[in-house]
C-alpha positions, -999 to +999 in steps of 0.1 A: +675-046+044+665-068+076+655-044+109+665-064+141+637-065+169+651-058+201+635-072+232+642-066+269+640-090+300+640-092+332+651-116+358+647-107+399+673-134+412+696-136+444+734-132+442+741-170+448+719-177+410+737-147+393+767-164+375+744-195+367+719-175+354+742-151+331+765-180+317+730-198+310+718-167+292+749-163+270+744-200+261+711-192+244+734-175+219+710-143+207+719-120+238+731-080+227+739-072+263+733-084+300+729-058+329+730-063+366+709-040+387+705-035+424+677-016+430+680+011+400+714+014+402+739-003+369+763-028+391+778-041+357+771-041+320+785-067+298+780-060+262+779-094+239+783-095+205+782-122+181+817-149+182+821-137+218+830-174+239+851-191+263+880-172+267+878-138+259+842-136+283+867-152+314+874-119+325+840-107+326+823-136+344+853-135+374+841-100+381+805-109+379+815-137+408+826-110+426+799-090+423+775-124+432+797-125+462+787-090+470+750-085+462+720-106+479+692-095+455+696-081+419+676-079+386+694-092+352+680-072+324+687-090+290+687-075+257+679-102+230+675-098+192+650-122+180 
Protein backbone atom coordinates (compact mmCIF):
# COMPACT_ATOMS: atom_id res chain seq x y z
CA UNK A 1 0.00 0.00 0.00
CA UNK A 2 1.45 3.45 -1.41
CA UNK A 3 0.97 6.59 1.35
CA UNK A 4 0.51 9.91 -0.77
CA UNK A 5 2.70 12.90 0.47
CA UNK A 6 0.74 15.86 0.67
CA UNK A 7 2.38 19.30 0.23
CA UNK A 8 1.10 22.79 0.63
CA UNK A 9 1.90 26.08 -1.31
CA UNK A 10 1.60 29.36 -1.33
CA UNK A 11 1.28 32.04 -3.78
CA UNK A 12 0.80 36.06 -2.66
CA UNK A 13 -0.62 37.36 -6.11
CA UNK A 14 -2.95 40.29 -7.13
CA UNK A 15 -6.61 39.78 -8.41
CA UNK A 16 -5.65 40.60 -12.08
CA UNK A 17 -2.89 37.13 -12.01
CA UNK A 18 -5.59 35.05 -10.16
CA UNK A 19 -7.37 33.06 -13.08
CA UNK A 20 -3.85 32.77 -14.88
CA UNK A 21 -2.30 31.61 -12.10
CA UNK A 22 -5.09 28.87 -10.99
CA UNK A 23 -5.80 27.56 -14.61
CA UNK A 24 -1.80 27.30 -14.79
CA UNK A 25 -1.83 25.31 -11.59
CA UNK A 26 -4.50 22.81 -12.69
CA UNK A 27 -2.41 22.37 -15.85
CA UNK A 28 0.42 20.88 -13.76
CA UNK A 29 -2.02 18.08 -13.36
CA UNK A 30 -1.02 16.81 -9.50
CA UNK A 31 -3.17 19.55 -7.64
CA UNK A 32 -5.85 17.95 -4.59
CA UNK A 33 -7.33 21.40 -4.01
CA UNK A 34 -6.71 25.22 -4.65
CA UNK A 35 -7.87 27.90 -2.03
CA UNK A 36 -8.17 31.54 -2.36
CA UNK A 37 -7.48 33.65 0.70
CA UNK A 38 -7.73 37.30 1.49
CA UNK A 39 -6.11 37.98 4.48
CA UNK A 40 -7.14 34.76 6.60
CA UNK A 41 -10.35 34.54 5.43
CA UNK A 42 -11.53 31.26 2.62
CA UNK A 43 -12.89 33.44 -0.52
CA UNK A 44 -13.30 30.01 -2.44
CA UNK A 45 -12.15 26.45 -2.36
CA UNK A 46 -12.03 24.38 -5.42
CA UNK A 47 -11.54 20.82 -4.72
CA UNK A 48 -9.70 18.89 -7.84
CA UNK A 49 -9.66 15.45 -8.27
CA UNK A 50 -8.11 13.33 -10.75
CA UNK A 51 -10.15 13.32 -14.69
CA UNK A 52 -11.42 16.75 -13.58
CA UNK A 53 -10.95 19.13 -17.25
CA UNK A 54 -12.45 21.48 -19.56
CA UNK A 55 -15.87 21.48 -19.02
CA UNK A 56 -17.00 20.36 -15.92
CA UNK A 57 -14.14 22.99 -14.08
CA UNK A 58 -16.10 26.07 -16.52
CA UNK A 59 -18.23 26.78 -13.79
CA UNK A 60 -15.69 27.00 -11.20
CA UNK A 61 -13.21 29.26 -13.06
CA UNK A 62 -16.28 31.98 -14.10
CA UNK A 63 -16.74 32.38 -10.37
CA UNK A 64 -13.11 32.58 -9.62
CA UNK A 65 -13.21 35.63 -12.53
CA UNK A 66 -15.58 37.07 -10.40
CA UNK A 67 -13.96 36.82 -7.50
CA UNK A 68 -10.48 38.31 -9.47
CA UNK A 69 -12.72 41.05 -10.35
CA UNK A 70 -13.41 41.66 -6.70
CA UNK A 71 -10.20 41.11 -4.72
CA UNK A 72 -6.79 43.35 -5.31
CA UNK A 73 -4.44 41.03 -3.24
CA UNK A 74 -4.99 37.33 -2.32
CA UNK A 75 -2.84 34.22 -1.47
CA UNK A 76 -3.56 30.85 -3.53
CA UNK A 77 -2.77 27.92 -1.30
CA UNK A 78 -2.21 24.68 -3.39
CA UNK A 79 -2.40 21.27 -2.18
CA UNK A 80 -0.26 18.92 -4.36
CA UNK A 81 0.36 15.20 -4.01
CA UNK A 82 3.82 14.42 -5.13
Amino acid sequence: MSEEKTVKEEFKINGEQLLKKVKELVHEGNIRRVTVKQDDRVILEIPLTLGVAGILLAPTLAALGAVAALVTECTIVVEKVE
